[in-house]
Structures are given as C-alpha cells and as structure tokens.
TORTITOR-600640 format. One line per 3 residues: number of its first residue (from 1); their letters; for each residue x, y, z of C-alpha. Coordinates in pm, whole numbers, always signed. Layout:
N
NUM = A = X/Y/Z ~ ...
This chain:
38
1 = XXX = +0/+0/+0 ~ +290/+223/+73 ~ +434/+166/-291
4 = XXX = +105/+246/-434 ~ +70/+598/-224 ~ +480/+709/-317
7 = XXX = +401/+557/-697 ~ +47/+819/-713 ~ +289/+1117/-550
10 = XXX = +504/+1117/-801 ~ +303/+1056/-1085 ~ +56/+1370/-963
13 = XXX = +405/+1590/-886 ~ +526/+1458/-1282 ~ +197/+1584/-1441
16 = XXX = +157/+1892/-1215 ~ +516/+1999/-1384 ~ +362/+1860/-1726
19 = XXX = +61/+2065/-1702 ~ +292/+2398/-1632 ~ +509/+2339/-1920
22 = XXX = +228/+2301/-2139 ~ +45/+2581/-2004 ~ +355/+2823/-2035
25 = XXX = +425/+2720/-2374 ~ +34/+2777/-2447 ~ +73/+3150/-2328
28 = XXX = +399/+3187/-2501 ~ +257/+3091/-2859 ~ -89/+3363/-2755
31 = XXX = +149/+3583/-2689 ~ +399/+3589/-2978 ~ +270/+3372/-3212
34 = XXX = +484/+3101/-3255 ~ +673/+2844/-3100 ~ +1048/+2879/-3093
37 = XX = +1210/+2559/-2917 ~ +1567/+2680/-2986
C-alpha cells in the first residue's frame, strides 16, 4: 500500500510539472505567435 501511495505522489508531482510546461508554452505561442524551441 505504501508503494502504491509514493508511486500516485510522483506521478501527480510529474503531471503537475507537465501541465505547467504546457500551459507556459500555451501563453507563449498567444502571446507571440509562434513556438520557438531553440
């Protein structure tokens, strides 16, 4: 049970910092137009 409970922390901290990359490059490409992933 304690596997389960560490494996379901880090899968909600992985797609927390998914979800923020995602929504920063969303506001970059509203903002400018385009992605640049140089």
């Amino acid at each position: 049970m304690e596997y389960f409970v560490q494996q379901l922390i880090n899968g909600l901290t992985l797609g927390s910092i998914y979800g923020l990359i995602a929504i920063g490059y969303t506001m970059v490409y509203g903002i400018i137009g385009m992605i640049n992933f140089a």
